[in-house]
Backbone as a ProteinNet text record, in pm:
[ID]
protein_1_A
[PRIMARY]
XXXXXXXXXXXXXXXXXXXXXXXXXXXXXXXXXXXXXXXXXXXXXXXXXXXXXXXXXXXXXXXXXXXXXXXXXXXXXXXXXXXXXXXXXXXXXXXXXXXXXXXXXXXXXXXXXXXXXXXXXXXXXXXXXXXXXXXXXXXXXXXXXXXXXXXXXXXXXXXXXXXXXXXXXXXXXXXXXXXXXXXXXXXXXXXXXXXXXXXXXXXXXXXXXXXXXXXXXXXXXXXXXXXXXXXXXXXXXXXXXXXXXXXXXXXXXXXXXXXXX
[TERTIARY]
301.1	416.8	545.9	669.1	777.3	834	960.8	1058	1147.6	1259.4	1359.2	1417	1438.8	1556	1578.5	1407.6	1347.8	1406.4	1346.4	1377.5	1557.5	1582	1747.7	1799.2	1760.5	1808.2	1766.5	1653.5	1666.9	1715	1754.7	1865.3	1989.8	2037.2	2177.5	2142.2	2045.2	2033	2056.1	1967.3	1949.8	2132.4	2191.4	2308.2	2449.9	2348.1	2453.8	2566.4	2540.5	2616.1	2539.6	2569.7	2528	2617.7	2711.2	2754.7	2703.1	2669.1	2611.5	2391.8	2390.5	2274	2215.8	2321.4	2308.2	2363.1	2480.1	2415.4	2342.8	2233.3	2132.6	2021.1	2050.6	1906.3	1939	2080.4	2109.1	2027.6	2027.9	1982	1811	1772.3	1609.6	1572.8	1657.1	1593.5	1461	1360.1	1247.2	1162.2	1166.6	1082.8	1167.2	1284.1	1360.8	1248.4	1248.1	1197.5	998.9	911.7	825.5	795.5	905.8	888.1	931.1	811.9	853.8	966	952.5	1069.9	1223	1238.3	1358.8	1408.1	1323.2	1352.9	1415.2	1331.6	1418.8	1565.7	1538.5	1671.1	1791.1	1772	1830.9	1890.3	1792.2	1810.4	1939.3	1881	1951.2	2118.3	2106.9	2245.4	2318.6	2234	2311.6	2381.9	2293.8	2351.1	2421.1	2438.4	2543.6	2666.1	2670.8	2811.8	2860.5	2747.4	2793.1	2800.1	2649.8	2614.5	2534.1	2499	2325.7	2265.7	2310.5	2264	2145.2	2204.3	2157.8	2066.2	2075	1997.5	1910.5	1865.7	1734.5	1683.5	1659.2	1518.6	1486.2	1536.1	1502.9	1401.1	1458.1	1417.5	1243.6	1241.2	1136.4	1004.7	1112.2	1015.2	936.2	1027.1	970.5	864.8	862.6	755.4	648.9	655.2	552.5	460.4	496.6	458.6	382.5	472.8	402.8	426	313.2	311.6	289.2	320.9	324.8	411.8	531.7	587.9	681.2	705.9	779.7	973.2	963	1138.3	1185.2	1091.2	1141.4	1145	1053.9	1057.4	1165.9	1198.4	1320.6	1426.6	1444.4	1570.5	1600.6	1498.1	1517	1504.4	1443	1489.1	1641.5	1640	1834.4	1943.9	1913.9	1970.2	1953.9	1821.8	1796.6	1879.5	1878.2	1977.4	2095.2	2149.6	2300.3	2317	2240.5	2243	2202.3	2160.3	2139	2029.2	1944	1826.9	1694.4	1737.6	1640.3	1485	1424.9	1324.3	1248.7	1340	1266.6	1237	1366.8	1435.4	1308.6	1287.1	1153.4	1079.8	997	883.7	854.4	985	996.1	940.4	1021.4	1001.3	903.5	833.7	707.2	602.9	607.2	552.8	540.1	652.5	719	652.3	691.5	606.3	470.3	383.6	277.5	222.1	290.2	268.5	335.6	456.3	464.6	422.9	320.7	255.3	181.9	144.8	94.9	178.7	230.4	344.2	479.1	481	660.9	781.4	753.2	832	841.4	744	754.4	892.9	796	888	1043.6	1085.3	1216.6	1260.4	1213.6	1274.6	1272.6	1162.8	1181.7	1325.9	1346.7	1466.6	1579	1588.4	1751.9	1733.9	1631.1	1698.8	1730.9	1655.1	1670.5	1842.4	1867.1	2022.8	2113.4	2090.8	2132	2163.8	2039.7	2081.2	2118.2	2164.5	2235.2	2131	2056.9	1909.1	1881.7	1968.6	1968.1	1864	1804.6	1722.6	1603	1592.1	1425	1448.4	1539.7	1576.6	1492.5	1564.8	1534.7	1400	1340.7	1216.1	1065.9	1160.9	1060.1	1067.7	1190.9	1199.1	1120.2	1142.3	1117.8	941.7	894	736.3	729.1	791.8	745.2	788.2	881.5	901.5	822.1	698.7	681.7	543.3	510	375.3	359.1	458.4	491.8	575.8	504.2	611.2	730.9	833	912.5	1054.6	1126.1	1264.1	1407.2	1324.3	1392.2	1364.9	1304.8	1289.2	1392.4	1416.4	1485.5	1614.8	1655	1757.9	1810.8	1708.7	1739.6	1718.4	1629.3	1614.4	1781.2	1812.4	1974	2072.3	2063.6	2127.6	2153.1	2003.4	1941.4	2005.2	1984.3	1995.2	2138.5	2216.7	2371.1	2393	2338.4	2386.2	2331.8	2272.8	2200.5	2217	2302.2	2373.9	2259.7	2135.3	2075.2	2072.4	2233.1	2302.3	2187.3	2104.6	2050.5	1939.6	1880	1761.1	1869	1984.3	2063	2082.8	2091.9	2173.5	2049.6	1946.4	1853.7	1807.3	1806.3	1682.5	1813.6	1981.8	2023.1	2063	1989.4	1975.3	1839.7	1763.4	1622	1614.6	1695.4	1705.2	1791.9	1909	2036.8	1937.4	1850.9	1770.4	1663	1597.8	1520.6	1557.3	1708.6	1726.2	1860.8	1893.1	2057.3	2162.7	2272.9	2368.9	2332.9	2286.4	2260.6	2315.3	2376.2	2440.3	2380.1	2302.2	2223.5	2198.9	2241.4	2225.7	2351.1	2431.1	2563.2	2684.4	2585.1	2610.7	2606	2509.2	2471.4	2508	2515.2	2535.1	2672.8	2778.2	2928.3	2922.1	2881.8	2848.8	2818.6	2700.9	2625.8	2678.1	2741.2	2857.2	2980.7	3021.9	3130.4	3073.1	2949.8	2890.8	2870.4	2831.3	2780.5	2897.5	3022.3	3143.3	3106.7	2973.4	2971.5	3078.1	3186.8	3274.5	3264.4	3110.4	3081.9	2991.7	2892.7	2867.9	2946.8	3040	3077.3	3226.5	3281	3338.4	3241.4	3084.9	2992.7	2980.9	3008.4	2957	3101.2	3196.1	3358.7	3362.9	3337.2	3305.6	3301.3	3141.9	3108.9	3183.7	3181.4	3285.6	3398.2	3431.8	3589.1	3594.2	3463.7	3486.8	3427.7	3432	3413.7	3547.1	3575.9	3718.1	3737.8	3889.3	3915.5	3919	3891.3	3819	3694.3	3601.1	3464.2	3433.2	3551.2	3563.9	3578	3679.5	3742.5	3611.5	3549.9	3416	3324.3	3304.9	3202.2	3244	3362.1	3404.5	3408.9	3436.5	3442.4	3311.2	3204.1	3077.9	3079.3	3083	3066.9	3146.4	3287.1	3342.6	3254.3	3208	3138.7	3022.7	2926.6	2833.7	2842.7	2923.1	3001.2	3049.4	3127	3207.4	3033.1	2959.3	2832.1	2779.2	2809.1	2737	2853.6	2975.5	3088.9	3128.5	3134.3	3116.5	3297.5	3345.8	3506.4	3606	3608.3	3601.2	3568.6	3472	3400.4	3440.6	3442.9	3481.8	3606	3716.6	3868.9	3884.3	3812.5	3806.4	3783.4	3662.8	3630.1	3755	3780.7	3899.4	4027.7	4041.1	4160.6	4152.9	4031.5	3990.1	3988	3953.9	3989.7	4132.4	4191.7	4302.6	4386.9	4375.8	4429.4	4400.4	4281	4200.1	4277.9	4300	4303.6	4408.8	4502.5	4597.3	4627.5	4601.3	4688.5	4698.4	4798.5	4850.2	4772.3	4608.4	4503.5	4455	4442.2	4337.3	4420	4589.5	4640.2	4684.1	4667.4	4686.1	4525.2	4406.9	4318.4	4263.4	4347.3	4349.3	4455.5	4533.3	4620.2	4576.6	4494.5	4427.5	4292.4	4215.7	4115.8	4177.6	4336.5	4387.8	4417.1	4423.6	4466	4342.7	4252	4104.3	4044.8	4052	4006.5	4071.7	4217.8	4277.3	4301.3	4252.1	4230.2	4084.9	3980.4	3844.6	3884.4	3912.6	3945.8	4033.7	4132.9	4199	4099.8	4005.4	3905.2	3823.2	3769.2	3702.1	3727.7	3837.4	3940.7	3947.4	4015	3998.8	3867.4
-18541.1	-18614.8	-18543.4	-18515.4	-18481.3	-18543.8	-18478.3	-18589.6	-18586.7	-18691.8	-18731.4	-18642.2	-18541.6	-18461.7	-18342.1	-18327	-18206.6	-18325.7	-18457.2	-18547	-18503.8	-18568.3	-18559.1	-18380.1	-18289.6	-18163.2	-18144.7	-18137.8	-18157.1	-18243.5	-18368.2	-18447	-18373.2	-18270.8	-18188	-18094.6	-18038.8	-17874.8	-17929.7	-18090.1	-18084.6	-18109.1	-18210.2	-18220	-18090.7	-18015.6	-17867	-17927	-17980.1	-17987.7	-17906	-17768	-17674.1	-17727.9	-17740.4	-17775.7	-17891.8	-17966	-18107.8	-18083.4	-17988.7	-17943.6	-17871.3	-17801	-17734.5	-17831.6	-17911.6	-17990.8	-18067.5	-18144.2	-18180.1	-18126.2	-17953.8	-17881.7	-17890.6	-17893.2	-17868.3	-17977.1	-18067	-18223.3	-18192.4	-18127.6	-18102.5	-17931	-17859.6	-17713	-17669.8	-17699.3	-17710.3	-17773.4	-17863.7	-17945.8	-17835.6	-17841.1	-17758.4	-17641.4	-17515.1	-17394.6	-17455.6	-17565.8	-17583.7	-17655.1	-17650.1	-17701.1	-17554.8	-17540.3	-17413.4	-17470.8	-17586	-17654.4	-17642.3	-17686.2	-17713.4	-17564.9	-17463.6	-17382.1	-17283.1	-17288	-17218.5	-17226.5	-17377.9	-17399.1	-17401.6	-17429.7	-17367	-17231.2	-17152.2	-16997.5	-16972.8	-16990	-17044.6	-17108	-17185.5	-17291.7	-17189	-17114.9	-17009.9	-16875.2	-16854	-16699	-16753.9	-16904.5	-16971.5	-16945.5	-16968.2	-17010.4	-16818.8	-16726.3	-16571.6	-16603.2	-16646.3	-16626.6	-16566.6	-16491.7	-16372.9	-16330.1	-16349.6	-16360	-16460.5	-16574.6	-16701.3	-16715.8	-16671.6	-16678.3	-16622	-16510	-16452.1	-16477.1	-16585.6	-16615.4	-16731.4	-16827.2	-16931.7	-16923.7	-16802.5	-16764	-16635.7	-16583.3	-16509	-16632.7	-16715	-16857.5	-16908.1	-16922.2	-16998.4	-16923.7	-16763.6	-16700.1	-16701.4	-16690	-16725.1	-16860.5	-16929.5	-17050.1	-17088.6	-16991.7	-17044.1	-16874.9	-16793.2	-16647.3	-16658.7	-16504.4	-16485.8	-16600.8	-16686.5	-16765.9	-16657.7	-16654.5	-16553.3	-16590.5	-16702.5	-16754.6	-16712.9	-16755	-16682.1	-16538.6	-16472.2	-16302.4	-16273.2	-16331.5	-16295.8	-16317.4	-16444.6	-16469.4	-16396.9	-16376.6	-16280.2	-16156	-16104.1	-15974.8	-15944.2	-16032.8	-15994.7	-15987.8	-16101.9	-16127.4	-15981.9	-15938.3	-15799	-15657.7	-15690.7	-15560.2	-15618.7	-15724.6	-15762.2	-15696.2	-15734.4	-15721.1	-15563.3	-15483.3	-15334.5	-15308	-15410.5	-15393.4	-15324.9	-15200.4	-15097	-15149.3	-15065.2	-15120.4	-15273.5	-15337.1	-15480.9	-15511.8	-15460.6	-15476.2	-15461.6	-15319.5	-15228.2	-15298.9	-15330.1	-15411.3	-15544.1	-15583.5	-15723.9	-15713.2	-15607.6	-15575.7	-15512	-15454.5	-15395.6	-15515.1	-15663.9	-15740.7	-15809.9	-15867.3	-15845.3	-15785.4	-15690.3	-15582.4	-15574.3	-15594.3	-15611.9	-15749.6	-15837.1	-15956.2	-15941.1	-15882.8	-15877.9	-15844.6	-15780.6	-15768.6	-15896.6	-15982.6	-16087.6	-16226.5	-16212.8	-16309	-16327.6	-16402.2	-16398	-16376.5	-16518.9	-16558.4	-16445.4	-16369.1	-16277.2	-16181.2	-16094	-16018.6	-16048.3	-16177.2	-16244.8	-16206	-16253.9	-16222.5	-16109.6	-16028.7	-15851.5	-15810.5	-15845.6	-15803.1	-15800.4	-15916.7	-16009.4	-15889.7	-15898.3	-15818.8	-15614.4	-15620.5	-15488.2	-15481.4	-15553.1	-15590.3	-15597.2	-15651.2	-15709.2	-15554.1	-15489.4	-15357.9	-15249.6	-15308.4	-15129.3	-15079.8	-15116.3	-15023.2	-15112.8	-15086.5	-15145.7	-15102.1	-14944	-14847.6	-14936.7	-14982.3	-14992.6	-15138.1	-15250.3	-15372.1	-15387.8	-15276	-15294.8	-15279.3	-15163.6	-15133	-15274.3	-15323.3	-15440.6	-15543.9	-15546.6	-15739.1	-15672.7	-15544.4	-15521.7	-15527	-15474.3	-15484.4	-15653.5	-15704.9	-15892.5	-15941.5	-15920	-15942.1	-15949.6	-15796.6	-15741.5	-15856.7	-15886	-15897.3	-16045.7	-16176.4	-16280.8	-16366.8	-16430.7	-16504.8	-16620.6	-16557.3	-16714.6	-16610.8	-16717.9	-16710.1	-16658.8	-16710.5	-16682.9	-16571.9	-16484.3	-16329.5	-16261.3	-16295.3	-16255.5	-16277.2	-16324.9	-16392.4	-16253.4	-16242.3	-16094.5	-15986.2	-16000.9	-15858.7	-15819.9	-15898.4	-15882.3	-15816.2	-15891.5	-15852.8	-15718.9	-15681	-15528.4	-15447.8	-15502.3	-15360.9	-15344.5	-15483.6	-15435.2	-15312.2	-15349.5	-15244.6	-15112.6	-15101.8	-14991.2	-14968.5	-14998.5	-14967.7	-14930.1	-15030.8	-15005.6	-15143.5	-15124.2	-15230.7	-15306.9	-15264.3	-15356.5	-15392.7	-15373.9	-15461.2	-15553	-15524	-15642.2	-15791.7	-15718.9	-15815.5	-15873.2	-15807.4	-15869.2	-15995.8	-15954	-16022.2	-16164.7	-16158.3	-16246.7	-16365.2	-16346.9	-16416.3	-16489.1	-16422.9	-16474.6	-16588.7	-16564.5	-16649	-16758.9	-16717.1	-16854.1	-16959.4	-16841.5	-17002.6	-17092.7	-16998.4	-17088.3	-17144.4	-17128.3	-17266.4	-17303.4	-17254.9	-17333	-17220.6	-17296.3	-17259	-17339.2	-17267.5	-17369.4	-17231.9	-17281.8	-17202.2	-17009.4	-17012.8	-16866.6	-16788.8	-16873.3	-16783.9	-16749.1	-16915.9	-16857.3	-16716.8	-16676.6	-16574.7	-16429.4	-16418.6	-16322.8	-16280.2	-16420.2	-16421.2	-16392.8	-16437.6	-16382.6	-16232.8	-16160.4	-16028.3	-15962	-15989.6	-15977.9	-15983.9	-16065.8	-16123.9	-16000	-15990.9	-15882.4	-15765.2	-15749.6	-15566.3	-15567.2	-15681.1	-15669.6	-15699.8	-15735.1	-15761.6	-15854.1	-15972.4	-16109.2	-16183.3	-16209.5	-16359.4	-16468.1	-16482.6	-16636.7	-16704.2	-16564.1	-16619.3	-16630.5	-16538.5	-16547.3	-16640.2	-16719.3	-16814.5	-16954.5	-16939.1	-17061.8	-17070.7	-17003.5	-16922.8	-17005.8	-16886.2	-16984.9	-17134	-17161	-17341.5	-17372.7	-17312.6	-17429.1	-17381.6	-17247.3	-17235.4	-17313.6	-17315.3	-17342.6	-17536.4	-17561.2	-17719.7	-17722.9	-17642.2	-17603.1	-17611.1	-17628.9	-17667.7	-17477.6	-17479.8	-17300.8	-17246.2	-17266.6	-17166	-17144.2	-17264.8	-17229.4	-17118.2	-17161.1	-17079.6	-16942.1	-16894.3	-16779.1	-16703.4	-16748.6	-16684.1	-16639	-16701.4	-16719.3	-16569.1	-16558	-16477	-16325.9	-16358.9	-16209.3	-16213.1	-16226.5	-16192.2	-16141.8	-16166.8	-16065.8	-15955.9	-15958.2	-15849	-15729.5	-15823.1	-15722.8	-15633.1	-15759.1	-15669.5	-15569.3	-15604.6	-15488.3	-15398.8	-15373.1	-15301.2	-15198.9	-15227.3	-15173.6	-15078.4	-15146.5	-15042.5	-14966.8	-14962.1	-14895	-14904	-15051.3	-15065.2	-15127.6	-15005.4	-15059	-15152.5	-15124.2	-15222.4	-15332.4	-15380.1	-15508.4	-15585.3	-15515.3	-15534.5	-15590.3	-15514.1	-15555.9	-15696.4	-15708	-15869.6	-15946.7	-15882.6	-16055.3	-16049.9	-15970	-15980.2	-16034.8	-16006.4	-16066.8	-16229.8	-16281.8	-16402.3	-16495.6	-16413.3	-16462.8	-16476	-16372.5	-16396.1	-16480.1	-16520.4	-16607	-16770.6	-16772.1	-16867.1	-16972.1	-16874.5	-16889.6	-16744.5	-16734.2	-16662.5	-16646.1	-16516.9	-16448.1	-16333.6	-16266.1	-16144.1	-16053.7	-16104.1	-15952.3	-15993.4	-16079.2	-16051.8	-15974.2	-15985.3	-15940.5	-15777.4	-15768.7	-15650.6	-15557	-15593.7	-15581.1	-15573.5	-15618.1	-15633.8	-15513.4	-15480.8	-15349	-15237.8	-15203.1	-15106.9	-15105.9	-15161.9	-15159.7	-15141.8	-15196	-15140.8	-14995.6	-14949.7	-14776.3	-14700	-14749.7	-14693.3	-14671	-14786.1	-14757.6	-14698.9	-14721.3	-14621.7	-14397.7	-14409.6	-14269.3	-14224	-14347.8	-14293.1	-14271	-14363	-14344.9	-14220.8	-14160.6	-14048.8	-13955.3	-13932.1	-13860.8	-13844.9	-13944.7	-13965.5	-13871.6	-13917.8	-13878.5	-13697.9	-13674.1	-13509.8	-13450.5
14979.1	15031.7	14991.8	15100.9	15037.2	14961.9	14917.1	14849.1	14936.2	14828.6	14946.4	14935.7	14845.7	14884.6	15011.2	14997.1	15098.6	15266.3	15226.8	15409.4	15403.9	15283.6	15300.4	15342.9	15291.6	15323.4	15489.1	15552	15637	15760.3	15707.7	15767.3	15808.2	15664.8	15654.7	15780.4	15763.1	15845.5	15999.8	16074.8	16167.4	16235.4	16129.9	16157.9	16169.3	16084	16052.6	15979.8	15857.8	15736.7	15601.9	15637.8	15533	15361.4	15342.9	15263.2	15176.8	15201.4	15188.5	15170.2	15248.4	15183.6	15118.1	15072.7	14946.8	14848.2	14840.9	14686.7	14670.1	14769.3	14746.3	14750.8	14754.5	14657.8	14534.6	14489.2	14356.2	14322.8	14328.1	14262.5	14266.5	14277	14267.8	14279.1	14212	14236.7	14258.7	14137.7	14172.2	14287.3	14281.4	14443.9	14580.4	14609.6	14673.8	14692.7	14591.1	14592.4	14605.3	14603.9	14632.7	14741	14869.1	15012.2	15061	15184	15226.6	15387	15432	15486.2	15449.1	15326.5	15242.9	15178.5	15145.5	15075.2	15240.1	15335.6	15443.1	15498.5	15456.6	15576	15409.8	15285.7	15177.4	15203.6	15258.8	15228.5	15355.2	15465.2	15625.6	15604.3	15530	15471.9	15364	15278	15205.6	15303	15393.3	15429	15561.6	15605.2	15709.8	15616.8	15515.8	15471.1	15364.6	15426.2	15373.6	15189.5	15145	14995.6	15034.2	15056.6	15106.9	14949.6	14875.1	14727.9	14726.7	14702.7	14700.6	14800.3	14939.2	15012.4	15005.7	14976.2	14944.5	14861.4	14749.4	14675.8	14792.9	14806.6	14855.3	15036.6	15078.6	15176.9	15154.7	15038.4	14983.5	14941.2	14872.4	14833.1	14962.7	15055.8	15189.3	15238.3	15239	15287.7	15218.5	15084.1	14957.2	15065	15029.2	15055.8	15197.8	15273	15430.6	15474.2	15467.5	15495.7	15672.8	15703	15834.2	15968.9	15912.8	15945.8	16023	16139.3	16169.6	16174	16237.2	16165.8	16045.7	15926.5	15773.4	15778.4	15860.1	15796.9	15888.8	16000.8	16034.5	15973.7	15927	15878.7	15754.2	15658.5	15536.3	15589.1	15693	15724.3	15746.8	15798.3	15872.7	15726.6	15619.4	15485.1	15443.7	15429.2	15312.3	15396.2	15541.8	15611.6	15555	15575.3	15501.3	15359.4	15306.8	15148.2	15102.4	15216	15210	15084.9	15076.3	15053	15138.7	15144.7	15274.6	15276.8	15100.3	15117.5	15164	15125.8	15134.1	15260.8	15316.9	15449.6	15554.8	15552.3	15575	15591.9	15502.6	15413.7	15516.5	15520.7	15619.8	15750.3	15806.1	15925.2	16003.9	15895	15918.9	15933.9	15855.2	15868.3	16040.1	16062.4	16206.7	16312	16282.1	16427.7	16407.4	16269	16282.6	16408.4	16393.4	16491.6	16669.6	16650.9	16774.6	16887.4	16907.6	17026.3	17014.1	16968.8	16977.5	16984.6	16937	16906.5	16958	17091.4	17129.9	17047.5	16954.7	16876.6	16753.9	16701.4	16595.9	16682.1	16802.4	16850.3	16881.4	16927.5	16924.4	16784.1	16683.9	16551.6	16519.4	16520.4	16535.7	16584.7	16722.6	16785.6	16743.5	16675.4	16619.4	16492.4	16421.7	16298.2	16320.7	16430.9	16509.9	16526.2	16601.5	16685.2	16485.9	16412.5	16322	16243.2	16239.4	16180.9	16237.9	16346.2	16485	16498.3	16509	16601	16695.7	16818	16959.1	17004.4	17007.5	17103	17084	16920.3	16869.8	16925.7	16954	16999.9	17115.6	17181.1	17312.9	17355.1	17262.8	17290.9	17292	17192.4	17116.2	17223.5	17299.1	17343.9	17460.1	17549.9	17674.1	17695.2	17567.2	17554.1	17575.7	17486.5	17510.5	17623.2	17711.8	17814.4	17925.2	17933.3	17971.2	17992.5	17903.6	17828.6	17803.5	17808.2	17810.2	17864	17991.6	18051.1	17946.6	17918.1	17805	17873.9	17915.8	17986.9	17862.9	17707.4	17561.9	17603.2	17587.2	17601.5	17691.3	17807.6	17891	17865.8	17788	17707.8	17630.7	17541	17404.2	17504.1	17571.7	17686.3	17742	17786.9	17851	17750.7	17661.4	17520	17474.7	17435.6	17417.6	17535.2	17638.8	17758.9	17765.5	17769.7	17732.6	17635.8	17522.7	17406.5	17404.6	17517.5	17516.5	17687.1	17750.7	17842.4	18003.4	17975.8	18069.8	18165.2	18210.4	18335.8	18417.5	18477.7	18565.8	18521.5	18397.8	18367.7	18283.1	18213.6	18134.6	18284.1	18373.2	18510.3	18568.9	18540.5	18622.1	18540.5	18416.5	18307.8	18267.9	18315.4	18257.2	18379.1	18480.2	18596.3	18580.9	18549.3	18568.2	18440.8	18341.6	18222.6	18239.7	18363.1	18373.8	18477.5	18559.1	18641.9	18586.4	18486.6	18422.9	18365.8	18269.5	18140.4	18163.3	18303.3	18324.1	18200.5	18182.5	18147	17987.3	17916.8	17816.5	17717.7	17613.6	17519.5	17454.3	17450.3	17449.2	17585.5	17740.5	17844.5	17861.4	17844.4	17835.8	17720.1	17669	17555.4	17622.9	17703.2	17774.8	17912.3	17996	18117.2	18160.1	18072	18128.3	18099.3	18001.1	17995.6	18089.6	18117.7	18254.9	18370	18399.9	18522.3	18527.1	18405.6	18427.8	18430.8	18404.2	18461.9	18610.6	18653	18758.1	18867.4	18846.3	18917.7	18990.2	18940.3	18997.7	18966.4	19107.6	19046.4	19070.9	19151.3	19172.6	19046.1	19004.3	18865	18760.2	18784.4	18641.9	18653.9	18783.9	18765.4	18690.1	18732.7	18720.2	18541.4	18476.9	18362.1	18313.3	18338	18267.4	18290.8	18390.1	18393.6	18262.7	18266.3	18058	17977.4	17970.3	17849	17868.4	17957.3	17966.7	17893.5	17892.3	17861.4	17706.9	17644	17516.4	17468.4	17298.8	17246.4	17231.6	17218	17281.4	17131.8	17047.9	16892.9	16963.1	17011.9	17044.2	17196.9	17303.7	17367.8	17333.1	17247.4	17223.7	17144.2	17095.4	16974.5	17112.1	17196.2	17269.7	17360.2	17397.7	17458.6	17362.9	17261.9	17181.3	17108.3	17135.2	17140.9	17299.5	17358.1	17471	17462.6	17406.4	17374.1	17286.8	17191.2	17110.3	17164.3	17209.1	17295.3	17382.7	17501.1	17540.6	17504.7	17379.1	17309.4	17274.2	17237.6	17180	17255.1	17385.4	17482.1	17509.6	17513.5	17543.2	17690.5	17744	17851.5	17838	17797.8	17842.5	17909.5	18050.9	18151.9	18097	18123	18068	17978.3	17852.5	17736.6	17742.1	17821.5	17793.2	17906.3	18019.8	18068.8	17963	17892.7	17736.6	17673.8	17652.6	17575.3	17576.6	17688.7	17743.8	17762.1	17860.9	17820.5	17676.1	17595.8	17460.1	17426.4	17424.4	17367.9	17458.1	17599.5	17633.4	17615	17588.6	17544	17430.4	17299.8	17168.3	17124.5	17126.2	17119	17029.7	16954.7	16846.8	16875.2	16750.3	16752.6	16745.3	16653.3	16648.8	16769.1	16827.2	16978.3	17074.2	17075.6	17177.8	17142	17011.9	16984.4	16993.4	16979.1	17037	17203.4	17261.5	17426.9	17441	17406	17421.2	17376.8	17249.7	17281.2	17291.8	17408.4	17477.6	17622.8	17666.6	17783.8	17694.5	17654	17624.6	17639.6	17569.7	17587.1	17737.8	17784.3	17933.9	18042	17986.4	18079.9	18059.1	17923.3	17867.8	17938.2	17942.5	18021.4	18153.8	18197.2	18356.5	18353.4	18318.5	18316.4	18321.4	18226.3	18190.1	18293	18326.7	18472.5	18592.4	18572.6	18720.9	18738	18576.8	18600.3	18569
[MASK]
+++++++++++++++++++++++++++++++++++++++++++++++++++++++++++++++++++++++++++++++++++++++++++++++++++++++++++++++++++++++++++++++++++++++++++++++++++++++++++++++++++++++++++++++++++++++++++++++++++++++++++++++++++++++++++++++++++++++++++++++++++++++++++++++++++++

């Protein structure tokens, strides 16, 4: 039987009051580190709020406890690339790809910590095999992702269509899909796309938008990049976004120069 603190911590996580569930691990450290439930979303609640210290026993504990869990080896994979713990890092990930050809969900987490440590190429390689190999619309999701950053445009455009019809506009297509929309110089999608964002509060807008900046920015898809951008900073307006939107207009207009001659 759990305890209450493990029901109560997960009460915190489902609500996303990380704060609040971490001091009710404090109040039971032990029981805490002997739920492999409680000790995850501990570890999860530590490296939400950027303690990646703290977060890695609690998250090592969780795998102890419940091995080959592929959520945990992801999530402590991504912590030990933070924390520039190579080997461990390694170690993790090797676990990972041992499952992913079998495992959607392993390979999903493979990917993220792929993406997590700038190895887009090996990202891409990983989601496109599961893609390939498993009908799940999540896949097509990270597939889009990957091919952005690795600048292979029309499987990113294809794979983030096939993901907006299967799960709608739901917050992870919408991550991808305005990306997508601006490679592809769709403006009927990618007016459909600003819709939701646009009914999002504009901090949440503006984040939403400079993640596509970023992604873009990854693949060096210029152009692209300086629409998110600009969207943002009109969004949620400050001086680094707009000073960021000016030189990404300098950048693209030095390529295009380049281009040209």
């Amino acid at each position: 039987m759990r305890s209450a603190v493990a029901e109560e911590i997960d009460a915190h996580f489902a609500s996303g009051r990380f704060d609040a569930l971490i001091d009710a691990a404090a109040r039971d450290p032990d029981g805490v580190m002997n739920d492999a439930a409680a000790a995850f979303q501990l570890g999860l609640a530590y490296a939400s709020a950027g303690a990646l210290d703290a977060a890695a026993a609690p998250l090592r504990r969780a795998l102890e406890l419940r091995p080959g869990d592929a959520a945990i080896m992801g999530a402590l994979a991504r912590v030990l690339i933070l924390l520039g713990e190579k080997s461990a890092a390694e170690e993790t990930l090797g676990m990972l790809a041992a499952r992913a050809g079998a495992d959607p969900v392993a390979a999903l987490h493979l990917t993220d910590a792929f993406l997590q440590a700038e190895r887009a190429e090996e990202a891409f390689r990983t989601i496109e095999a599961a893609a390939q190999k498993f009908a799940a619309p999540q896949l097509d999701v990270r597939l889009s992702e990957a091919a952005i950053r690795t600048r292979r445009n029309e499987i990113a455009v294809a794979a983030a269509k096939r993901a907006h019809a299967k799960l709608g506009l739901s917050p992870p297509v919408i991550n991808i899909a305005g990306a997508a929309a601006l490679l592809a110089g769709d403006e009927e999608w990618l007016k459909s796309v600003l819709a939701a964002v646009d009914a999002a509060p504009a901090a949440h807008a503006a984040a939403i938008f400079d993640f596509w900046t970023a992604m873009l920015m990854a693949g060096d898809h210029l152009s692209a990049a300086l629409q998110s951008a600009t969207l943002s900073a009109a969004r949620a307006p400050t001086a680094p976004r707009w000073r960021f939107v000016a030189d990404l207009r300098l950048a693209a207009r030095d390529v295009a120069g380049a281009e040209e001659a």
